[in-house]
C-alpha positions in Angstrom: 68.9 99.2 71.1 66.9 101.4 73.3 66.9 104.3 75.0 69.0 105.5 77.5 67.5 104.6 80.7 65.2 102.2 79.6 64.4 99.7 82.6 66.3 96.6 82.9 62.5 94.7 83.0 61.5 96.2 79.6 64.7 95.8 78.2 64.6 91.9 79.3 61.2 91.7 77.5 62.1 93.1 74.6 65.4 90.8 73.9 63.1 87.6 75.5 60.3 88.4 72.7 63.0 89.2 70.0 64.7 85.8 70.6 61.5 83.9 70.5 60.7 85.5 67.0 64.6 84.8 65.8 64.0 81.6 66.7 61.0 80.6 65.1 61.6 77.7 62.6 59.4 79.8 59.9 61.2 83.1 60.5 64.7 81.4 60.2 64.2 79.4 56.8 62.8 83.0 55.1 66.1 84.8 56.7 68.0 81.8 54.7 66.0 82.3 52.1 67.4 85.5 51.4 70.5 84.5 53.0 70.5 86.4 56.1 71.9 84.8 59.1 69.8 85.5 62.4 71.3 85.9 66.2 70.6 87.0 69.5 72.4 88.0 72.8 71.7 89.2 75.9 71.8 92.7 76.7 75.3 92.5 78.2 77.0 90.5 75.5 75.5 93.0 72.7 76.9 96.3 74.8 79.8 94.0 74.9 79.6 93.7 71.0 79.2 97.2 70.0 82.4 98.4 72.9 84.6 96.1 70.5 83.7 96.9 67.2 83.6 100.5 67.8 87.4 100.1 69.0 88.1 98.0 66.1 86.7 100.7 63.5 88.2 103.3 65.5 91.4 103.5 63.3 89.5 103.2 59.9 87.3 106.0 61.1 89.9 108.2 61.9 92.4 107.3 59.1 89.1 108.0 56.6 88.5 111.5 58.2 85.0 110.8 58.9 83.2 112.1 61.8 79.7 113.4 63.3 78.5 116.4 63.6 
């Protein structure tokens, strides 16, 4: 996540760098450690992520009465 308008460059160094950490051998056997499973996308695939899982909570979120003020 960023902020709106952030610029396509930072936002590719930020998911480039992020990757390289989620991927480091050492980093991924303490996430297993604690059982916590590590991934990474690219930016489009994420904003693609968060479109569908915000349409597939929709209904629970409505049905609970929940909403933001």
């Amino acid at each position: 996540m960023a902020p709106h308008g952030t610029p396509a460059a930072v936002i590719d160094k930020l998911q480039g760098e992020t990757a390289k950490i989620l991927n480091d051998a050492a980093i991924k056997a303490r996430a297993d450690a604690v059982g916590l499973y590590l991934s990474s996308s690219t930016p489009a695939e994420f904003a693609d992520f968060i479109k569908n899982e915000a349409a597939r909570w929709q209904p629970v979120v409505k049905k609970s009465g929940l909403h933001f003020d």
